[in-house]
Structures are given as C-alpha cells and as structure tokens.
C-alpha positions in Angstrom: -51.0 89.4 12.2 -54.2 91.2 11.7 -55.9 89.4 14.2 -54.9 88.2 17.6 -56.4 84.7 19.6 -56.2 84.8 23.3 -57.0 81.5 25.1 -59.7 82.2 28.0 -59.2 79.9 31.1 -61.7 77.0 30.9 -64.5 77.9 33.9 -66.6 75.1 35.5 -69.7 76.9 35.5 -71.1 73.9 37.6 -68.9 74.4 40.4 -68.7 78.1 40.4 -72.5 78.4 40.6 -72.3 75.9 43.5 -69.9 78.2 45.3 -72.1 81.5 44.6 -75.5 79.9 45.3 -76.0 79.2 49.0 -79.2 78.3 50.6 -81.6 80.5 50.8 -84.4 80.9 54.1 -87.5 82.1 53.1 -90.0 82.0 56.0 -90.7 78.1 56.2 -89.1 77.4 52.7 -85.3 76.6 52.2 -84.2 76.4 48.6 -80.6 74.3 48.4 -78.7 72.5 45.9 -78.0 68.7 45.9 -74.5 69.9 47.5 -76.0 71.7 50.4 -78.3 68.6 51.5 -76.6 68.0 54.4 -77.1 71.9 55.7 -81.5 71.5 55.4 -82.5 72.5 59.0 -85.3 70.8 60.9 -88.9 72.1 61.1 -88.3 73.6 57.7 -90.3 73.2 53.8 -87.1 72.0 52.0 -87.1 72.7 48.1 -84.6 71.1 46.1 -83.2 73.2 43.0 -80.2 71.8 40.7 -77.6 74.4 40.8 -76.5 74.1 37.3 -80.1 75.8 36.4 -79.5 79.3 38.1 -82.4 80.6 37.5 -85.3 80.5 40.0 -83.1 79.6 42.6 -84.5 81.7 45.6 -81.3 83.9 45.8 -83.2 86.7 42.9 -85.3 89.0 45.4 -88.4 88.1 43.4 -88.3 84.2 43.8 -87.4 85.2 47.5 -90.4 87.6 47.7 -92.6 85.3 46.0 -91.8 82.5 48.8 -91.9 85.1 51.8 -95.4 86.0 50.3 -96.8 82.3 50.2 -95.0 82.1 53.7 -97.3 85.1 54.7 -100.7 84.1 53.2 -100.3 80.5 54.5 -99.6 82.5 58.2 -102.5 84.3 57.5 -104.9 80.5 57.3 -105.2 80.6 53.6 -105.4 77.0 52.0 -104.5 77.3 48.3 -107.1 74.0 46.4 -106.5 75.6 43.4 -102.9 76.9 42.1 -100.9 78.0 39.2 -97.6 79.2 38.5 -97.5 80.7 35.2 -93.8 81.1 33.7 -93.0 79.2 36.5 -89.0 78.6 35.4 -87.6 76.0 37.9 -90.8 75.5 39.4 -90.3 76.2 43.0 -93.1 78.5 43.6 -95.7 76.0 42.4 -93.1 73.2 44.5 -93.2 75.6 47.7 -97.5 75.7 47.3 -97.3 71.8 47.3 -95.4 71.1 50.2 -97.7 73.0 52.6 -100.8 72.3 51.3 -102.9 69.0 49.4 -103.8 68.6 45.9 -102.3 68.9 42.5 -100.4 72.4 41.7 -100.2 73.0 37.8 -97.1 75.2 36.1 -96.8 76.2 32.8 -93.8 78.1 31.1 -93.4 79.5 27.9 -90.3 78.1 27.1 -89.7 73.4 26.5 -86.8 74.0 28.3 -88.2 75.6 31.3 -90.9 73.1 31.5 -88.1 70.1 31.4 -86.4 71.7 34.2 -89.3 71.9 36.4 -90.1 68.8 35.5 -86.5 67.3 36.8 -87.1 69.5 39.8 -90.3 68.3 40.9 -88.7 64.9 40.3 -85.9 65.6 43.0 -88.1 66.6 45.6 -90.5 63.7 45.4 -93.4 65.5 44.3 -94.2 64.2 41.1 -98.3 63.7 40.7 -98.4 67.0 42.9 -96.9 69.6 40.6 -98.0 69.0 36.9 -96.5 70.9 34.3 -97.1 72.2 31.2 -95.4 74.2 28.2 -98.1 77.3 27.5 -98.3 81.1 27.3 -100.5 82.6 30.1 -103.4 80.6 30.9 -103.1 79.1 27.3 -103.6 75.4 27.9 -106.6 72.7 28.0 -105.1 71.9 31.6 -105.5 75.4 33.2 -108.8 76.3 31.1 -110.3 73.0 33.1 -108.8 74.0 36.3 -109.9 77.3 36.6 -110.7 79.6 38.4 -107.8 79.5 40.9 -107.4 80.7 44.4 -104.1 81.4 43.9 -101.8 82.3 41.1 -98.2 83.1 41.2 -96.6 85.0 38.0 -92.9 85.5 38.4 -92.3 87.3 35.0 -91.9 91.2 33.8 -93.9 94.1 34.4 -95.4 93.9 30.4 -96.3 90.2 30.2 -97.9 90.9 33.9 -100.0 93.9 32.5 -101.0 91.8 29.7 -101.9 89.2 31.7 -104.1 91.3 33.8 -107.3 90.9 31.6 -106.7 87.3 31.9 -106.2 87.3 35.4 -109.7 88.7 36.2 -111.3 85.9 34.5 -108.9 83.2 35.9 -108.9 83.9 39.8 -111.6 83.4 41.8 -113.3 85.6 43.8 -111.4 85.8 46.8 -108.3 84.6 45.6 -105.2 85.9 45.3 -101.8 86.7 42.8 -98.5 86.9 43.8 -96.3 88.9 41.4 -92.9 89.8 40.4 -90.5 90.2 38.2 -90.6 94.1 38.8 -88.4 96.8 39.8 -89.9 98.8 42.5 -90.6 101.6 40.1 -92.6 99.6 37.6 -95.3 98.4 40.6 -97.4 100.9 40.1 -98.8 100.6 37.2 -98.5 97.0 37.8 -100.9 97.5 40.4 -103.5 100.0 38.0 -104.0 97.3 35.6 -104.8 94.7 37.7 -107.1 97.2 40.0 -108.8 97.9 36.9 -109.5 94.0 36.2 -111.2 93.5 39.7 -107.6 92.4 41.7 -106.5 95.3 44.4 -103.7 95.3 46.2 -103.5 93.2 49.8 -99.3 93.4 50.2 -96.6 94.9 48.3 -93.0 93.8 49.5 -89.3 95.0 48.4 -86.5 93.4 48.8 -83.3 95.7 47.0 -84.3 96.9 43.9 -87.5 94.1 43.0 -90.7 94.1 44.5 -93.2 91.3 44.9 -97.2 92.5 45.2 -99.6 90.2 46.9 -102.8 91.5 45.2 -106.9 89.6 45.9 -109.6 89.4 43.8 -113.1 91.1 44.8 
C-alpha cells in the first residue's frame, strides 16, 4: 500500500492541561483552575483561569512577571484609577489590577476569541462591571481613546508589536504612570527599552524569570 494510517491514542487535552497546570503564587496573586479551588490559601488575591484556555495562565514567566510586577508597584503605594491591558489574552493582568484596587479596568485583544475568554474569565471571578473588555489593536477603540491617559498599562505581547506600540504609549500614559511589559526574551529588552526611552517612558524595573523578562518602565 502506498500509504500507511496509524491510529494516534485519543488525548483529553482537558485533563492533561489540568495535570500540567498547577497553581501558580505570584506575590499576593494565586492563579488556579476550577479544579484547584479547594487549594486557594488565605490572605491571598485569588484569580480564577479555565484550564482548558492555556494561555495566560500565570505558569509562562511573562504572565508571572507581569503579576510579580503589579505585586511590586502596589508594595511600593501605587493606586492604579486608570488601567489597561492591551492584548490582554485571558485577562488576568487587568483581573489581578481589579482585585486590589477600585474602579473599572478596561482590556482589549486583537483576537474575538481572546476577548470571549476574558470575558468568561472575568465572569468566574465575579468581577464583571470591573473589568470591561473589548476586541481592538493597541489603543484602537472609542472606549480606551475616552479613558485615557492611563496610570497604568500592562502589554503582555512580543518585542515588535511592543516597539510599535511605543509611539502610542507616550501619548496614552500619563505623566507619572507606568507600563508593565513582556512577552520578551531577555535578549530582545534592550531595544525594548530604547524605543520606549525615546517616547518619554524610562526604565523603573526590569525582572527575569528563565529565559523572558518583564520591564516595569514610568512615564516622565
């Protein structure tokens, strides 16, 4: 026979991400599953993420970094009135800035998908009317045009969307206020950090964790 058909073993994707996916501790966040409720310590900022959308979990070192780096500002006395998360996948950046502090967080992703996601996600852990999202590229939407500026914006994305986002950036974030990057390998920060310099946002804090590193950078 000129061609051969090998049966592959069916896989419950499901339940194999809910073996691979434990919680996560990320200074006063904890990112679980549904299956993992009953491990959510006390004292904690619990953020509920359905493990059959893998992404944006808090187990990829940039969604931890990002978390550890609202962990540290909020440390620090920062109060964040004003936030986006742009490409914000499941949501739990923009989820993590509206359990510790008031008012309505906005997120936006590219992708309809996305956007239902962290929509079902902001669902879960009861925070609808807090978290508002929206399907847009960059700052490209009514909603964040009439919020701006911000105080704080998170971008979890790549190193070229972040350095064409940088000119955007400048005119979106307050003075003062702050972005939390990622989405980069350690040796793409740099110039990460030149474009935004060169828009008016220097550095404040640049983190690794393995091979992805998170930059907390303010606005002059």
């Amino acid at each position: 026979r000129p061609f051969a058909i090998s049966e592959l073993p069916e896989t419950d994707w499901v339940a194999r991400v809910r073996r691979e996916l434990m919680p996560v501790e990320a200074g006063r966040f904890f990112v679980y599953g549904s299956h993992d409720a009953d491990k959510v310590p006390e004292g904690c900022e619990p953020l509920l993420i359905e493990a059959a959308m893998a992404f944006g979990t808090g187990h990829h070192g940039t969604t931890l970094g990002c978390l550890r780096a609202l962990d540290q500002l909020a440390n620090g006395g920062f109060v964040g009135k004003n936030v986006v998360d742009i490409g914000c996948g499941t949501a739990v950046l923009g989820m993590g800035a509206a359990r510790i502090w008031p008012g309505v967080v906005l997120a936006s992703d590219i992708d309809e998908v996305a956007v239902e996601v962290a929509e079902a996600n902001v669902l879960a852990n009861d925070l609808v009317g807090r978290v508002k999202c929206v399907e847009a590229a960059g700052f490209g939407h009514p909603d964040l045009a009439a919020a701006a500026p911000f105080d704080l914006v998170f971008a979890n994305i790549l190193k070229a969307p972040l350095i064409d986002l940088a000119p955007d950036m400048g005119r979106h974030i307050a003075p003062g206020g702050y972005a939390i990057l990622s989405g980069l390998l350690n040796e793409q920060a740099d110039d990460v950090i030149a474009a935004y310099a060169e828009n008016g946002i220097a550095l404040s804090l640049r983190q690794e964790i393995g091979e992805w590193t998170t930059l907390t950078l303010q606005k002059s």
